[in-house]
C-alpha positions as CSV (number, residue, x, y, z in Angstrom):
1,X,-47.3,-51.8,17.4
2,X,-51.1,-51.8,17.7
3,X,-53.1,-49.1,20.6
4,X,-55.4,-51.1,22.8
5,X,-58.7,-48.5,22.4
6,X,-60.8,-48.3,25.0
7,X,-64.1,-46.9,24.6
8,X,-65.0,-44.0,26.9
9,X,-67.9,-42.1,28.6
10,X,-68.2,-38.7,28.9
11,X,-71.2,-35.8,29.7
12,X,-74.1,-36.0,27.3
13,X,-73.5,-32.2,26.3
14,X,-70.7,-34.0,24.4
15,X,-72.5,-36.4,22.1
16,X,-71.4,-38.1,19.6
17,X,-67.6,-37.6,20.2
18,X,-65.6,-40.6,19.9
19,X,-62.5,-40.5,22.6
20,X,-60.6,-43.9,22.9
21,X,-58.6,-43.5,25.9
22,X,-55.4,-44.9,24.9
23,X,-55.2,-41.8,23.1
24,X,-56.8,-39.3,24.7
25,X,-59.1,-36.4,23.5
26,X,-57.0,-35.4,20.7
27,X,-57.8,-38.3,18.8
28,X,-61.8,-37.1,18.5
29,X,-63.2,-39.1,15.4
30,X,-66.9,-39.0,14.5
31,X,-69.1,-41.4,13.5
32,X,-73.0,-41.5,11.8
33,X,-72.8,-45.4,11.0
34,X,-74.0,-46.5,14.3
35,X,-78.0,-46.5,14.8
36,X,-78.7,-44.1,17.7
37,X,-75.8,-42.6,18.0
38,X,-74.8,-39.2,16.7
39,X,-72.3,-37.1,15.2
40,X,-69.9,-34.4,17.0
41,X,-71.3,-31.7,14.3
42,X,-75.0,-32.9,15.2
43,X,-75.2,-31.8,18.9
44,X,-75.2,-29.2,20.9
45,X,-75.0,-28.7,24.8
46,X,-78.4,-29.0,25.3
47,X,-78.5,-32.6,23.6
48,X,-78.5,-34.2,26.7
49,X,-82.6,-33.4,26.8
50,X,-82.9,-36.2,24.7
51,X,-82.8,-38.8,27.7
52,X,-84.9,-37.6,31.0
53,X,-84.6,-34.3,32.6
54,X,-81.2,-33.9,35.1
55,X,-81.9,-34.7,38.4
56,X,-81.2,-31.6,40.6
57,X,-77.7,-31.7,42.9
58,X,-78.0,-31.0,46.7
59,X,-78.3,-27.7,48.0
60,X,-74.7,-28.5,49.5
61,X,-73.5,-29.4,46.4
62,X,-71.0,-26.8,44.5
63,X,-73.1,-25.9,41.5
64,X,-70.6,-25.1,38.8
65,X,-72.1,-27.8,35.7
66,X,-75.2,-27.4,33.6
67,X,-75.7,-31.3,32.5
68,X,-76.3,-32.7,36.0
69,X,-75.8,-36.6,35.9
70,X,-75.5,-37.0,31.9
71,X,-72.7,-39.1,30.3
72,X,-71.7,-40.5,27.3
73,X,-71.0,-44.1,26.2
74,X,-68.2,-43.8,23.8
75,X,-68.2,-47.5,21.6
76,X,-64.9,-47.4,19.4
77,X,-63.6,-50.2,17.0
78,X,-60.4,-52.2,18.2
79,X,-58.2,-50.8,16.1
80,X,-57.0,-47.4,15.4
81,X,-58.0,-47.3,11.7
82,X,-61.4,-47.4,12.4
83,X,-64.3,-45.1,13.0
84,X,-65.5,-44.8,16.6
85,X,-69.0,-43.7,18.0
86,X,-71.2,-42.6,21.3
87,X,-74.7,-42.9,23.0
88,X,-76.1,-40.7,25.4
89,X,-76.3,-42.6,28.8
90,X,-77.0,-40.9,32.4
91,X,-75.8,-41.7,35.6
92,X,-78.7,-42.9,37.6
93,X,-76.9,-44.3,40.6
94,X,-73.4,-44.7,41.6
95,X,-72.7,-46.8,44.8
96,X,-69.0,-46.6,45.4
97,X,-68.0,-48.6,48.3
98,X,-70.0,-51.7,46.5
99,X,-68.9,-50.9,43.3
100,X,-71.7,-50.6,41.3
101,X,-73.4,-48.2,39.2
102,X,-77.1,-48.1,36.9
103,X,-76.6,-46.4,34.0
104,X,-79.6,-45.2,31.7
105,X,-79.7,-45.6,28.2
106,X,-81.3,-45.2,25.4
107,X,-79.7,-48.0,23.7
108,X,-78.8,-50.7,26.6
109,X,-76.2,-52.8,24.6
110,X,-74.1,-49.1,24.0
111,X,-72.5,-49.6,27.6
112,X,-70.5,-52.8,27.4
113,X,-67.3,-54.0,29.2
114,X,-64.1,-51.6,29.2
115,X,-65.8,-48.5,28.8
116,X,-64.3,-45.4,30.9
117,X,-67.1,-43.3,32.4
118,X,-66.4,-39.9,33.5
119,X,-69.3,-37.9,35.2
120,X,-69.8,-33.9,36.2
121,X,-71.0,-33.6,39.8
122,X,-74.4,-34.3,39.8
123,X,-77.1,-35.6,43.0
124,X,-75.4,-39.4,43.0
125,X,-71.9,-38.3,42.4
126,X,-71.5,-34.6,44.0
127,X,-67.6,-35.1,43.4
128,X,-68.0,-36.3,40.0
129,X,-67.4,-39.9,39.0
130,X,-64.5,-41.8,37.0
131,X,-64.6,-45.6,36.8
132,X,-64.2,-48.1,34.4
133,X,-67.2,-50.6,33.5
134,X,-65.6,-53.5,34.9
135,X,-69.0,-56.0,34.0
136,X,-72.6,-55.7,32.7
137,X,-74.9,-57.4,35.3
138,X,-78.2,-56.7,33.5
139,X,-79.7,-54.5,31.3
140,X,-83.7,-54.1,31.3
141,X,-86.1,-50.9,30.2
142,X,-83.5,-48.3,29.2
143,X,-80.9,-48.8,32.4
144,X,-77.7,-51.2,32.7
145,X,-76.4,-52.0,35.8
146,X,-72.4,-52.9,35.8
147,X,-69.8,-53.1,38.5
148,X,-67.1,-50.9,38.6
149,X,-63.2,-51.0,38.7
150,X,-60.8,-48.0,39.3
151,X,-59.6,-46.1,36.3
152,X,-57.2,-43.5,36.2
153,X,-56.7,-39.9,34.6
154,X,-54.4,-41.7,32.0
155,X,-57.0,-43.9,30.8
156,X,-59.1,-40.9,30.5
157,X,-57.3,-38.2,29.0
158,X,-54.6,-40.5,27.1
159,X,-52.1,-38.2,24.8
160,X,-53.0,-34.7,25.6
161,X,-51.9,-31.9,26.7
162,X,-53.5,-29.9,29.7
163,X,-52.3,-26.6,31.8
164,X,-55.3,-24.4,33.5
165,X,-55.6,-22.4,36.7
166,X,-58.9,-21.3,37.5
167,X,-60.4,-18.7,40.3
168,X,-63.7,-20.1,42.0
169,X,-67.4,-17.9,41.9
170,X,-69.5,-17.3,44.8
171,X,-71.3,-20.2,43.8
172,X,-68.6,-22.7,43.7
173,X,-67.9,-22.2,47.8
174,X,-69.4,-23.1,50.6
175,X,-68.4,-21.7,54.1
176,X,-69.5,-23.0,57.8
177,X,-68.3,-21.5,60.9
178,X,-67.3,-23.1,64.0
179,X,-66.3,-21.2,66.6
180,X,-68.2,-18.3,68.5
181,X,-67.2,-14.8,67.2
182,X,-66.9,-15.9,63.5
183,X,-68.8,-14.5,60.9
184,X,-68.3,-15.9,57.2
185,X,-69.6,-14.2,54.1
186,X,-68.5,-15.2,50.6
187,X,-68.5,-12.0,47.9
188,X,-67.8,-11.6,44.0
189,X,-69.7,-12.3,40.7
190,X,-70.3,-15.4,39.0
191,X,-70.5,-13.8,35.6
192,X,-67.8,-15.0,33.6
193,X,-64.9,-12.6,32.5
194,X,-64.1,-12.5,28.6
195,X,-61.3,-15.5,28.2
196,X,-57.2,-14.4,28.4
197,X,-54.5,-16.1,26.8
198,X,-53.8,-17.7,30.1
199,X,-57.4,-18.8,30.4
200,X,-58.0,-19.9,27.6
201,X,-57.6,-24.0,26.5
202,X,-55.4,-24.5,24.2
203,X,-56.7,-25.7,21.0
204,X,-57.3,-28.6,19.5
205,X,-58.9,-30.8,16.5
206,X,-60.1,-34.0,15.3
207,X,-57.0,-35.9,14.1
208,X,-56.6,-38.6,11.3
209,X,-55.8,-42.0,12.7
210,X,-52.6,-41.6,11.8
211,X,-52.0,-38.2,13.4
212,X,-53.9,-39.3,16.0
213,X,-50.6,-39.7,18.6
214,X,-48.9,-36.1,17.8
215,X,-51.0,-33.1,18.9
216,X,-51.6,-30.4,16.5
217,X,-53.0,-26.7,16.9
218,X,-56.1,-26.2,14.9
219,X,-59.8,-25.2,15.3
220,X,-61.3,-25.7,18.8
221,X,-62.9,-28.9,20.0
222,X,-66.1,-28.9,21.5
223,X,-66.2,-28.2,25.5
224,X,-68.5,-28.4,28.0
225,X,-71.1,-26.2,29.7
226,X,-68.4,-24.5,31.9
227,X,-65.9,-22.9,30.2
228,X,-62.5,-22.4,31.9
229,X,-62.7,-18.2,31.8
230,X,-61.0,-15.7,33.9
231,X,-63.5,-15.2,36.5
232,X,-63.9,-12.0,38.8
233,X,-62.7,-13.0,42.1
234,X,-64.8,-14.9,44.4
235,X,-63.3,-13.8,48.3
236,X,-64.3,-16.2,51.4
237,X,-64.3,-13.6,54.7
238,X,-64.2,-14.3,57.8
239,X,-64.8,-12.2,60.8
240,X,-63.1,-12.7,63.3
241,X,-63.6,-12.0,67.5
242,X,-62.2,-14.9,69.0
243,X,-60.9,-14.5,73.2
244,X,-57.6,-15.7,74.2
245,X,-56.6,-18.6,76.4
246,X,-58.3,-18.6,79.6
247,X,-55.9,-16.4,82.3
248,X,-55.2,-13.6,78.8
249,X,-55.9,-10.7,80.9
250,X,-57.3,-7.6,78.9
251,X,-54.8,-4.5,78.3
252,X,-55.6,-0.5,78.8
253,X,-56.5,-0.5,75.4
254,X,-58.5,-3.4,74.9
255,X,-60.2,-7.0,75.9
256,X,-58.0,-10.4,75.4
257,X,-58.5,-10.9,72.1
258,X,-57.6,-12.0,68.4
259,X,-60.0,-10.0,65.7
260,X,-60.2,-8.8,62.4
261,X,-60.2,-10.1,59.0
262,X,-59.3,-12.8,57.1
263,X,-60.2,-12.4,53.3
264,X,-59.2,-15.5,50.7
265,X,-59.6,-15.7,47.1
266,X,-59.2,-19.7,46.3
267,X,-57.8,-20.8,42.9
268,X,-57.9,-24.8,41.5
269,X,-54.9,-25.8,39.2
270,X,-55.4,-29.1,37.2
271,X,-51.7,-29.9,34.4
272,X,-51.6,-33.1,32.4
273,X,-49.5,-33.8,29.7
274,X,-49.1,-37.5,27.8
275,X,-47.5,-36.8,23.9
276,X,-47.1,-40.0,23.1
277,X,-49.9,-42.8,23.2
278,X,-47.5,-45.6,23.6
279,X,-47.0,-44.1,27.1
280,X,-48.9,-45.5,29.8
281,X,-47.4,-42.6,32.2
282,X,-48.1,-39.0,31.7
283,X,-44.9,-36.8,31.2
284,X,-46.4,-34.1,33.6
285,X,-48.8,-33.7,36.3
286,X,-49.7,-31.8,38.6
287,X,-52.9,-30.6,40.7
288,X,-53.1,-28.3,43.7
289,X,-55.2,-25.1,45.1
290,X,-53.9,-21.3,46.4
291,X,-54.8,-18.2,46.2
292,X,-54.4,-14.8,47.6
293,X,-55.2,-13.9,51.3
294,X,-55.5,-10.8,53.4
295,X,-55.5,-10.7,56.9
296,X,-56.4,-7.9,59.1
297,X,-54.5,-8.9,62.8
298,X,-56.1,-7.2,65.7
299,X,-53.9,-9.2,68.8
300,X,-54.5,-8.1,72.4
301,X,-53.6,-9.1,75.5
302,X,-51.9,-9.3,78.9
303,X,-50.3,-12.8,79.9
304,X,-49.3,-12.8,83.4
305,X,-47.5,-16.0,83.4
306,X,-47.7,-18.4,80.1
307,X,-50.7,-19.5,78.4
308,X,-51.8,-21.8,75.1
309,X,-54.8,-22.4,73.1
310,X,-53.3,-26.0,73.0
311,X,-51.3,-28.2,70.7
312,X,-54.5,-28.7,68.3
313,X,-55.5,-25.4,66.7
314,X,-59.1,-24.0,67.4
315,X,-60.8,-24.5,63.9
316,X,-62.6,-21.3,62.9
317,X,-64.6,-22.1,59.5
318,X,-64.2,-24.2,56.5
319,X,-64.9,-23.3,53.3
320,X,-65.0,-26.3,50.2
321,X,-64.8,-25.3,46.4
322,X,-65.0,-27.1,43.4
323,X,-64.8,-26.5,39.7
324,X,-64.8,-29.0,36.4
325,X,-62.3,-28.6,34.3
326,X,-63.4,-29.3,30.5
327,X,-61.0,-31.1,28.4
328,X,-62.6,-30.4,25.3
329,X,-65.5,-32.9,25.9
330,X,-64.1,-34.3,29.0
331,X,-64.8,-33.2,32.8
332,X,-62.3,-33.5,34.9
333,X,-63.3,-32.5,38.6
334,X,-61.1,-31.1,40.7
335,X,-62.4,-30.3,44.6
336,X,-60.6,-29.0,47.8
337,X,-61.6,-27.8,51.3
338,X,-59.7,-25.7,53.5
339,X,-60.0,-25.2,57.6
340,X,-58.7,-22.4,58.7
341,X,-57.7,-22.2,62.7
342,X,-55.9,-20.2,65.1
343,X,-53.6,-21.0,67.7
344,X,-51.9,-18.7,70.8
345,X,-49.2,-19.3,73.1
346,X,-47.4,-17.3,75.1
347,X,-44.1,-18.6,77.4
348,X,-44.0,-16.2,80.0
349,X,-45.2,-12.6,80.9
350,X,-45.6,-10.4,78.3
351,X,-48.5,-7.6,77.1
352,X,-49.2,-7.1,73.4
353,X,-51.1,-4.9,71.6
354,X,-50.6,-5.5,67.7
355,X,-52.6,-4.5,65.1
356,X,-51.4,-5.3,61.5
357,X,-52.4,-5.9,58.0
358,X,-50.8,-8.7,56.1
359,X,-51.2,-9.6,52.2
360,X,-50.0,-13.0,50.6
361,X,-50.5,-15.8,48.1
362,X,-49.9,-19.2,48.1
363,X,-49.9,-22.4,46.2
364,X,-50.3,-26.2,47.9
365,X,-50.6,-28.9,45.6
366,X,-48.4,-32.0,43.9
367,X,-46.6,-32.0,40.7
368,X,-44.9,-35.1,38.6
369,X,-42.3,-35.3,35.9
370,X,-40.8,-38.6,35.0
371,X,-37.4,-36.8,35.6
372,X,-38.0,-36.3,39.5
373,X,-41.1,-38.3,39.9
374,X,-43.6,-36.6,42.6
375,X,-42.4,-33.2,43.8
376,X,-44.2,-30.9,45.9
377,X,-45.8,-28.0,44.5
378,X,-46.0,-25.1,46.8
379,X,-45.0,-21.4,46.8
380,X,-46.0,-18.6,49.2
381,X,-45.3,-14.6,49.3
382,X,-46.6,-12.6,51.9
383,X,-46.1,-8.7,53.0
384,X,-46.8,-7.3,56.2
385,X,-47.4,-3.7,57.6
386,X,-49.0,-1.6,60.1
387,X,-48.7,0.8,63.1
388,X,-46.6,0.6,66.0
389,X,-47.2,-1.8,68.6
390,X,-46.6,-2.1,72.1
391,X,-44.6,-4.8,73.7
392,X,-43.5,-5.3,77.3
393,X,-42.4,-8.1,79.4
394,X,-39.8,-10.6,79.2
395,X,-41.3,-13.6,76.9
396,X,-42.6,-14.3,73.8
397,X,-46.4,-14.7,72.6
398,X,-47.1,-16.0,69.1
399,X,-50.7,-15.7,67.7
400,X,-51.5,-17.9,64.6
401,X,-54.0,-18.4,61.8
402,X,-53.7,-21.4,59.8
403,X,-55.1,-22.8,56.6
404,X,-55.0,-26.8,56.3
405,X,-55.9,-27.3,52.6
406,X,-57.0,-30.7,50.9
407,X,-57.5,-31.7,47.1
408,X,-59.3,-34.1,45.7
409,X,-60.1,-35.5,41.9
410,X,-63.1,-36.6,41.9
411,X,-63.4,-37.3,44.9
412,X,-60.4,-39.0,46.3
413,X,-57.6,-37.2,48.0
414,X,-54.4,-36.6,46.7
415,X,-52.5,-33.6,48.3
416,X,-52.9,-31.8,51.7
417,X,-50.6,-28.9,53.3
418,X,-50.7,-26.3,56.0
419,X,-50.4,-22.9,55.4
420,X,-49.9,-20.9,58.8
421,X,-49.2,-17.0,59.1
422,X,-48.3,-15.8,62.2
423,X,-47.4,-12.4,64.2
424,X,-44.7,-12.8,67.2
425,X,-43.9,-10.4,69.5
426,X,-40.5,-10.8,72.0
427,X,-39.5,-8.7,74.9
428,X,-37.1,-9.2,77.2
429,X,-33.0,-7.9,77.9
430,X,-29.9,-8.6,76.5
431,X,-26.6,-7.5,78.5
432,X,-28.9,-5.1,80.9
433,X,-30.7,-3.6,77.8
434,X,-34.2,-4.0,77.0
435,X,-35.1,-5.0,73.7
436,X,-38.5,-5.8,71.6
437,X,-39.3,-6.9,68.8
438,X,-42.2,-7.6,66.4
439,X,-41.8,-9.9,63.0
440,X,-44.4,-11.8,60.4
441,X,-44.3,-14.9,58.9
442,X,-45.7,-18.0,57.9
443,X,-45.1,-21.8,57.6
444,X,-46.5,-23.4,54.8
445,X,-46.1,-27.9,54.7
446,X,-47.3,-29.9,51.9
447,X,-48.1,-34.2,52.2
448,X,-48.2,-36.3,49.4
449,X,-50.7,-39.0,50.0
450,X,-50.6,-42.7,48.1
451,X,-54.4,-41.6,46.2
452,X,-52.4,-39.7,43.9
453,X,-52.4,-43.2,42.0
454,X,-55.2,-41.7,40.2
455,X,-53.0,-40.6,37.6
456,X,-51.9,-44.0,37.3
457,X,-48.8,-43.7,38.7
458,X,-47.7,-45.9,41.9
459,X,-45.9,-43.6,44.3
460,X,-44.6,-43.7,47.9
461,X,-46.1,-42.9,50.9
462,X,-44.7,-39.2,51.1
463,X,-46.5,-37.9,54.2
464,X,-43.8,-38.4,56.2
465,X,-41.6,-36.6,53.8
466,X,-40.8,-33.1,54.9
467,X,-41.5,-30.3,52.3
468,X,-41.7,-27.1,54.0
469,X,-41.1,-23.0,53.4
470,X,-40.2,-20.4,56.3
471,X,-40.1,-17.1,56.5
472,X,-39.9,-14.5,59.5
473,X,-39.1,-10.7,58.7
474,X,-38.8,-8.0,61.6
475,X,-41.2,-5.2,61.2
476,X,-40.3,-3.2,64.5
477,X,-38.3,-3.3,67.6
478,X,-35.1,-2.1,69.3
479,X,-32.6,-3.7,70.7
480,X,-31.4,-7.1,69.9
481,X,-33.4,-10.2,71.4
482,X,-31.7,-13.7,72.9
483,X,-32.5,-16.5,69.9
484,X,-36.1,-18.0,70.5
């Protein structure tokens, strides 16, 4: 059976690298015959000079790609026996909501209908962009204007084969407060670490036409600017100083409060894997963000009735990451932002004075397989310990910090999920005996949300689909407490 080919666009330190995305960037096949186009052996990274400098991305923007708004027009013959080649084209402008896009070119006629374009972040796409070239409205003094139409990471990546986890630098987050007594600093290098074997992408080379659907090990394919290293550890921490509900009356041993430290370490995870390229579906998938956390719990205060920050948790900063993910030749961006919040009740009188230290990681994202369709992906572990507190009173008093976490591809949002870690003090009597108790634990939801079509695969609206993880543990107390 004949493989529709597509042709392709990808950043311009790429050149010259012929991707048709029926079958993905194993299938890389070079071509010279073309006038103005190039070669994969005859460019470097820092080809994409040839057209006019990069336009410089926001200061808000997470700076993590060298090639700023270059792409590639990849213009393959329609049919899998022949040769394919590429044009250096830049994204000029990108107008989403209208669908439209101006594209510069060297060579105006090397952008034509079909063509999949797939940009690093850059100033008019500071998510990256993926569309397809749905029409060519006009083409005049080195730019082509065309409307766009939704494409999806199939159409892109085709057969290939895809697994990497990556830690963010410093200079891949941003952090804003938003609460009084908040502080946020972000720490760590953005030197990259010598590659691991887990780090590392897996290797691949230009295949024959007829080898073109079954992946082969072999030399490495060209990448991209950022290479997917082990990184040191970029950590997001927060200060925290934040009062208690109004009526939290201060102990003997300290004001009505919440303090400490919360310290997270955020890590993007982007799988794809299509073998065959008469599949339209990918046989995995998955995308998602975690990381390892620290929090230092410094919980105070006297509650002379019951008391309750309220139903909606006080935000206390968000942070947003992102990283590109290089494919050989291909970027595939992958964003998230997280919220963190706390939250305090209390059901009756009660004084607490807590202070802990609690270490975790977790994982919040979506994965597919054709076997089980979209599953959530989401792990946590967490490990609590600390001094002994005091507890007195005859209620309980719960103090929370939560993490919602979003992520997006390019852009659009596919997975969201809570992760909250709370300490929870009880005391009260059982059978004329007083009894306490202090435990840890957290909650951690994941939503599936219908964008997730991106991977071109029609799903159900799984927000309202429970997947959830508990855990509670008992780090002091005596005596045994009525059920809560």
């Amino acid at each position: 059976m004949a493989v529709p080919w597509r042709r392709i666009a990808v950043p311009a330190a790429a050149l010259g690298v012929f991707v048709p995305a029926a079958l993905g960037v194993q299938a890389l096949l070079p071509s010279s015959d073309a006038p103005g186009r190039s070669t994969a052996a005859d460019v470097s990274p820092s080809a994409s000079a040839s057209l006019d400098a990069p336009l410089d991305a926001p200061l808000d923007a997470p700076v993590d790609s060298a090639d700023s708004d270059a792409a590639v027009a990849e213009s393959p013959a329609n049919r899998p026996a022949a040769d394919g080649s590429s044009a250096p084209v830049r994204l000029a402008s990108y107008d989403v909501q209208n669908h439209r896009a101006v594209l510069k070119a060297s060579r105006t006629e090397s952008v034509r209908t079909g063509d999949v374009v797939a940009s690093a972040p850059n100033g008019h796409a500071p998510s990256g962009a993926l569309f397809k070239v749905a029409k060519v409205v006009r083409s005049a003094k080195g730019q082509v204007e065309v409307t766009t139409a939704p494409a999806t990471i199939s159409e892109l990546l085709g057969n290939q084969e895809v697994d990497k986890r990556t830690s963010l630098t410093a200079r891949q987050l941003r952090v804003r407060t938003l609460s009084p007594g908040v502080t946020a600093k972000v720490t760590g290098s953005d030197t990259p670490q010598a590659p691991t074997a887990s780090g590392t992408p897996t290797p691949s080379r230009a295949a024959t036409p007829a080898e073109a659907g079954t992946p082969k090990e072999s030399a490495p394919t060209p990448s991209g600017p950022s290479l997917d290293t082990v990184k040191q550890l970029a950590t997001l921490r927060l200060g925290l100083n934040v009062p208690l509900p109004k009526g939290v009356e201060a102990t003997d041993r300290s004001a009505a409060r919440l303090a400490g430290e919360v310290d997270f370490s955020p890590e993007l995870t982007f799988r794809y894997d299509r073998r065959s390229a008469q599949d339209i579906l990918p046989e995995r998938a998955a995308v998602g963000i975690g990381g390892s956390y620290s929090y230092g719990w410094s919980v105070h205060g006297k509650v002379p009735g019951s008391a309750d920050t309220g139903t909606v948790a006080i935000p206390l900063a968000a942070v947003t990451g992102q990283h590109t993910f290089w494919v050989g030749p291909v970027p595939v961006v992958v964003s998230a932002e997280v919220t963190f919040s706390y939250r305090f009740t209390a059901d009756g009188r009660i004084v607490l004075d807590a202070e802990q230290h609690t270490i975790g990681s977790f994982t919040i994202g979506a994965q597919y397989s054709r076997a089980q369709g979209w599953q959530p992906l989401h792990e946590a572990r967490q490990r609590t310990e600390g001094g002994r507190p005091r507890i007195d009173g005859a209620a309980t008093a719960t103090a929370r910090v939560g993490a919602q976490a979003k992520v997006f591809l390019y852009g659009t949002a596919g997975v969201g999920g809570d992760l909250s870690v709370y300490l929870k003090g009880g005391a009260g009597a059982t059978d004329g005996k007083p009894a306490w108790a202090l435990s840890a634990g957290y909650d951690l939801k994941t939503e599936l949300m219908l964008q997730l079509k991106i991977f071109g695969i029609q799903i159900v609206d799984l927000r309202t689909t429970p997947f959830a993880l508990h855990d509670e543990r008992r780090l002091f107390g005596q005596g045994r407490l009525a059920a809560s």
